[in-house]
N, C-alpha and C positions, 0 to 999 in steps of 0.2 A: 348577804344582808344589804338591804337598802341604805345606799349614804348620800354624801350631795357630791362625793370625788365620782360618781357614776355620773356621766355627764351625758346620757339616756332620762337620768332619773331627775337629774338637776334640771333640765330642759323640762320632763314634766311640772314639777315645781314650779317652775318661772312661769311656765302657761297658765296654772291654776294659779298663780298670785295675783297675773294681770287680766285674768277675769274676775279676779274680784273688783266690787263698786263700795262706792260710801254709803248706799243703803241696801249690801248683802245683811242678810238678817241670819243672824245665830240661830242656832238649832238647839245650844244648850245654854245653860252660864249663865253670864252676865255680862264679861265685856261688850264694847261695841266693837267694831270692826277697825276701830283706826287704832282703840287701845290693844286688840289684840295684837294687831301688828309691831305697832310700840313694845308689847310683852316681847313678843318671839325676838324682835330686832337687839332688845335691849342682854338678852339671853346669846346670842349669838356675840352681842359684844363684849361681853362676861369668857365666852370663851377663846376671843381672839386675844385679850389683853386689853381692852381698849375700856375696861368696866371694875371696880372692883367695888363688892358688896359685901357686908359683914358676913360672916360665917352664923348660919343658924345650926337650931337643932334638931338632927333630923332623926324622924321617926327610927328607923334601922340604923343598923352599923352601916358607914359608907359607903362598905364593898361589896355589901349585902344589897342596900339601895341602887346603887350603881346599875348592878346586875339584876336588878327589878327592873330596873329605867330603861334599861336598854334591852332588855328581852321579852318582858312578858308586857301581854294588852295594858292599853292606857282607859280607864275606864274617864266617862263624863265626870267634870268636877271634880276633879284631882287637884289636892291639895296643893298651894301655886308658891313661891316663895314670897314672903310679902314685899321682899325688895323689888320684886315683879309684875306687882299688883297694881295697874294704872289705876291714879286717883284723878284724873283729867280727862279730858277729849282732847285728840292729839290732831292735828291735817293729815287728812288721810293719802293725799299724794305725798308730801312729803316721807310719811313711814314708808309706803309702799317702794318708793324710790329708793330709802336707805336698803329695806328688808332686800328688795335685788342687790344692791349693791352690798351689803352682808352677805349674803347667797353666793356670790361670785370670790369676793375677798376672803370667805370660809373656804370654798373650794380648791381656793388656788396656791393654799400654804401646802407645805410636801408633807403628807399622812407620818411621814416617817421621822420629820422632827421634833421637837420641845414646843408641848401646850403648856401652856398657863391650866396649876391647879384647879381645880373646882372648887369653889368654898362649902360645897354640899359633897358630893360626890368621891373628893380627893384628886389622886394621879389621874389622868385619862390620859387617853395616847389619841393618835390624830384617826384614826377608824372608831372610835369608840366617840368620839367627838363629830366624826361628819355622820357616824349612823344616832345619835342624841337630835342633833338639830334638824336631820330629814324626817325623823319620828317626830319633832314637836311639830315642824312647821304642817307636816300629813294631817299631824292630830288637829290643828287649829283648820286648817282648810276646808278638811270635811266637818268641823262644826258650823264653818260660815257656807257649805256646800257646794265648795266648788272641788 
């Protein structure tokens, strides 16, 4: 499975990040392109420790979600958590800047130690965590087509 500790795959990532521009245009949705960034960056920070957001309610049981989240297709317009919902225009070098450097500080914790719970999701372990945020950031990239 696709994660960001594949460091093949994380490379691709980082190329399709840095092709993206301030006037890539979405394909679906509604964010713009620096919010989307802002979403995924602020999602990443959520799971390093560095974020915490109330706990919502989520449609399934956790582990049931969980196991949605991370195996099956992510369809357009998937319900977002609204602690994740950019209500602004954010500088788009800026995010892009963090999102690498998220990208890299994600990568470089050991798969095999202690995450920070998920306030949605529950326990995640560190594969289950770098394959969540190579599936979001895939998911956003090809919405803005790169």
């Amino acid at each position: 499975m696709k994660n960001l500790h594949d460091a093949d795959y994380r490379a691709a990532i980082v190329k399709r990040l840095e092709a993206l521009r301030p006037d890539s245009e979405r394909k679906w949705g509604t964010m713009s392109v620096d919010q989307m960034l802002w979403h995924c960056n602020d999602a990443m920070a959520l799971s390093l420790g560095e974020l915490a957001i109330p706990p919502g309610k989520p449609p399934l049981p956790p582990r049931l979600l969980k196991f949605v989240v991370l195996n099956l297709p992510w369809g357009k317009n998937a319900p977002t958590n609204p602690a994740f919902v950019a209500k602004q225009h954010y500088d788009f070098a800026v995010e892009r800047t963090r999102c690498l450097q998220l990208v890299e500080r994600l990568a470089s914790r050991e798969l095999g130690g202690k995450w920070p719970d998920h306030p949605t999701f529950g326990c995640m372990t560190g594969p289950q965590v770098s394959r969540l945020h190579a599936k979001h950031l895939n998911h956003h990239l090809v919405q803005f087509g790169v």
